[in-house]
C-alpha positions in Angstrom: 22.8 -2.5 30.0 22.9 -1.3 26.6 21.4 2.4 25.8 18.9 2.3 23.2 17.4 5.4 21.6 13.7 5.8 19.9 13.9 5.4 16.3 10.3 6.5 15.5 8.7 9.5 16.9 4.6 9.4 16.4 2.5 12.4 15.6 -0.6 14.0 16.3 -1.7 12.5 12.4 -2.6 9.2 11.8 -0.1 7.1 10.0 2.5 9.9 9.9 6.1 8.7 11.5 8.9 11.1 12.1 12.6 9.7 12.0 14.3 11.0 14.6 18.0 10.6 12.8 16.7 12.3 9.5 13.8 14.1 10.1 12.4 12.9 7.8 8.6 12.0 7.6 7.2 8.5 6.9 3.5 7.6 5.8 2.6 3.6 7.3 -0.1 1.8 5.8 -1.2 -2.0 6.0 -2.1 -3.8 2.7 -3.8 -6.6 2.3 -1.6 -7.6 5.5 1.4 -6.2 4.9 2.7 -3.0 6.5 4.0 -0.3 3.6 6.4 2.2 4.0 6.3 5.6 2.2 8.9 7.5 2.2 7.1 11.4 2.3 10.6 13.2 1.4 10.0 15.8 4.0 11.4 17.2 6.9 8.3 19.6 7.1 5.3 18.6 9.3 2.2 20.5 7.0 4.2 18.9 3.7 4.1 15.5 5.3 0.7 16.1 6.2 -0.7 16.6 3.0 1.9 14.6 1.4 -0.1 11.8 3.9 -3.3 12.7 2.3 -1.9 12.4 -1.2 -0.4 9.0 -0.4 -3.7 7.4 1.9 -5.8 8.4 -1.1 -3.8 5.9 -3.3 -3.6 3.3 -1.1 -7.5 3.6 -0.7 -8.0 3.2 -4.5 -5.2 -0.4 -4.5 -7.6 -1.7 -1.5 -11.0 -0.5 -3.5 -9.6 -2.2 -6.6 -8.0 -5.6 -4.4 -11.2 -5.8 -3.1 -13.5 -6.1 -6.9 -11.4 -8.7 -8.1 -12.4 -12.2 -8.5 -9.6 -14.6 -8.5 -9.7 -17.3 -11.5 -11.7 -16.7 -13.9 -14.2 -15.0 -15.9 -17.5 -17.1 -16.0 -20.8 -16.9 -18.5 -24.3 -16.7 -16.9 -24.5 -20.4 -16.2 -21.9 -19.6 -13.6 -19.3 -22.3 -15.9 -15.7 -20.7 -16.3 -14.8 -19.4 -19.8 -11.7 -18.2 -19.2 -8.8 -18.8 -16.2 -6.7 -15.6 -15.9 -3.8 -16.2 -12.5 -4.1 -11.8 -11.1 -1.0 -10.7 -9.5 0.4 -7.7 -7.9 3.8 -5.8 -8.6 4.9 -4.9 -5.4 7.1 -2.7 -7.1 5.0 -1.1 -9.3 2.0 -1.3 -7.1 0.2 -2.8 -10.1 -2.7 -5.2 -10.8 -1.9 -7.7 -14.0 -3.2 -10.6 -15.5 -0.8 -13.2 -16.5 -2.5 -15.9 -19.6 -1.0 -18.7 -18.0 -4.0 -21.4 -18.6 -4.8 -23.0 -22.1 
């Protein structure tokens, strides 16, 4: 039988993943489905813990902002649509962006 070993020791804080090879702390968040993986740069637990904090509160303002935008257009009273815009989001930035792709 083979011998496996944990790779990921939980804490007492939400979110907050130790690496057991490293030590290092890791912040886990979902995003519009997807898990994210932040990498906290710490070996310290109170670090990692505010570190968290700093982290949760930007992933809270990418879902607040995710959540207020309409997809496909901007439309005039009458509810007809004046202009198509395509949004997208840079994974690797962790950016909103419009892309003109529609006469």
């Amino acid at each position: 039988m083979k011998n496996t070993r944990q790779t990921w020791d939980t804490t007492r804080e939400p979110n907050l993943l130790r690496n057991t090879a490293s030590g290092r702390y890791y912040g886990r968040f979902t995003l519009a489905g997807k898990q994210k993986w932040v990498n906290l740069e710490t070996d310290v637990w109170t670090v990692a813990k505010r570190r968290l904090a700093e982290e949760r509160s930007k992933i809270e303002r990418l879902r607040q902002t995710a959540a207020n935008v309409t997809a496909g257009g901007a439309c005039n009273a009458d509810g007809e649509t004046t202009q198509r815009d395509t949004l997208y989001f840079n994974a690797f930035t962790e950016d909103l962006f419009n892309w003109h792709n529609d006469p």
